[in-house]
N, C-alpha and C positions, 0 to 999 in steps of 0.2 A: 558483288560483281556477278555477270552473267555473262555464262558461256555459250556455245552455240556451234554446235558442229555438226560437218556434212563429210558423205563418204562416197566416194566416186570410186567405178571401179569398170573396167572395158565391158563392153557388150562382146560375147562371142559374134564370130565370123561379120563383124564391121571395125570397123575405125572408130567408132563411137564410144563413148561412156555415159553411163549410166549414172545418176548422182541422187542421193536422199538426203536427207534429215526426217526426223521423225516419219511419218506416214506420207510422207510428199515427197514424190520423185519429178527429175528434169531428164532429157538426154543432153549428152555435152558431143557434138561432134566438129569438124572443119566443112569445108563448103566440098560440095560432089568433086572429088579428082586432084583436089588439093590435101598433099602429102597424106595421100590416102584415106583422106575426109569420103564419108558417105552420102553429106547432108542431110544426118537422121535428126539432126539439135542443132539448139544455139550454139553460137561458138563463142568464147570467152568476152568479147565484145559486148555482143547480144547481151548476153548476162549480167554484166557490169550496166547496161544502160537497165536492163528490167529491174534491177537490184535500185536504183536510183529512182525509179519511174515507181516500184511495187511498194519501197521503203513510204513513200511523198504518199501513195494513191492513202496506205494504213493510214499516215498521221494527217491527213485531212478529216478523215474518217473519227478518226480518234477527237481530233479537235474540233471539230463540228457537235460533237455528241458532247465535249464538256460544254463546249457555247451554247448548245441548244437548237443547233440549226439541222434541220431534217434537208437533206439532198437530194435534189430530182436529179442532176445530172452532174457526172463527174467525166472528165477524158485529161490524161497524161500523154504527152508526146515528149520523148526525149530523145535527141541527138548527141553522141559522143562522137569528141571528133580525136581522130589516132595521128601521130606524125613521130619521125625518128627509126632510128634501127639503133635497139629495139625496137619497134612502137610499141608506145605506149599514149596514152592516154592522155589529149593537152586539154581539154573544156569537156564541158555536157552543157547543153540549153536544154533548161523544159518549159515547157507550152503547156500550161490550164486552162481548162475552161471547166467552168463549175454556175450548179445554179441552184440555188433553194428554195425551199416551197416558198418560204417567206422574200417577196420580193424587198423587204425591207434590212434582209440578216446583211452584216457586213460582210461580204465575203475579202476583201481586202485584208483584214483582220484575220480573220478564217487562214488565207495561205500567206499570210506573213508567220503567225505563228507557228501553222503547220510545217514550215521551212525552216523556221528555228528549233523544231522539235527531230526535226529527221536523220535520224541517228546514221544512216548511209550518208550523206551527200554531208553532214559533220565530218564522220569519219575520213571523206576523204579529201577536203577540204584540209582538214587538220594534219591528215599523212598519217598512218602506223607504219611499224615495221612490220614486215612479212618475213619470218623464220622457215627456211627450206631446208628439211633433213631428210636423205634417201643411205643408201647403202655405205657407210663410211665417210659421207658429206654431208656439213653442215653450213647452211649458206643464209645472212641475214641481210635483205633486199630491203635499202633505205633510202 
C-alpha cells in the first residue's frame, strides 16, 4: 500500500493556506472578500479539478512511454460542475488533445488506457470515505 500525505497550515496576516507534500507547495485560499478569502490560491474546487487534470496529464505520460509514443503536444482541460448545499461535486469533463511525433501512434489507445490507469478520477468514481478528526471530533464523510 501507498501513502501520501499533505500538510496545510494558514499563511500569517491572510485567509490563505499554505499546503506541501514533499518539496512541493500550493496556496489554498477562497475568492478576494469571500468569508475573508484573499485570492492568494486555488480554492478547493480548483484543486479537485487540477488533481483530476495533473493525475490524467502523469498517466498519459506514463502510458505513452510504456507504448513507445514520443509527445509533441499534450493539453488537459477540465470542468467540475458543483450543485447542492452542501455543494459538492456532481460531474468533471475533460477535453484532450494530444499529438505524437509519430502520425501513425494510436493515440485512441494512448488515452483510453491512460484513463483506465488514473488513479484520481478511479478514486473518485469509485467513492472513499474521508475520516475528519479535530479537537474531540470524529467525523466519517461517506
Amino acid at each position: 500500500m501507498t501513502v501520501m500525505s499533505v500538510k496545510l497550515r494558514s499563511l500569517p496576516e491572510t485567509g490563505a493556506a499554505v499546503g506541501w507534500g514533499g518539496s512541493h507547495s500550493v496556496i489554498v485560499d477562497r475568492p478576494l472578500d469571500k468569508a475573508g478569502g484573499t485570492g492568494l490560491g486555488f480554492n478547493g474546487g480548483q484543486l479537485l479539478a487540477l488533481a483530476i487534470g495533473g493525475c490524467l496529464c502523469n498517466d498519459l505520460h506514463y502510458v505513452a512511454h510504456e507504448m513507445g509514443i514520443s509527445l509533441s503536444q499534450l493539453a488537459v482541460d477540465v470542468e467540475v460542475s458543483f450543485d447542492g448545499r452542501p455543494l459538492v461535486a456532481t460531474a468533471a469533463e475533460v477535453r484532450i488533445a494530444v499529438e505524437a511525433d509519430d502520425p501513425a501512434a494510436d493515440l485512441d489507445e494512448l488515452v483510453r488506457r491512460a484513463k483506465a490507469a488514473s488513479t484520481v478520477s478511479n478514486s473518485l468514481a469509485r467513492g472513499i470515505p474521508v475520516n475528519v478528526k479535530g479537537p474531540g471530533l470524529a467525523l466519517s464523510l461517506t
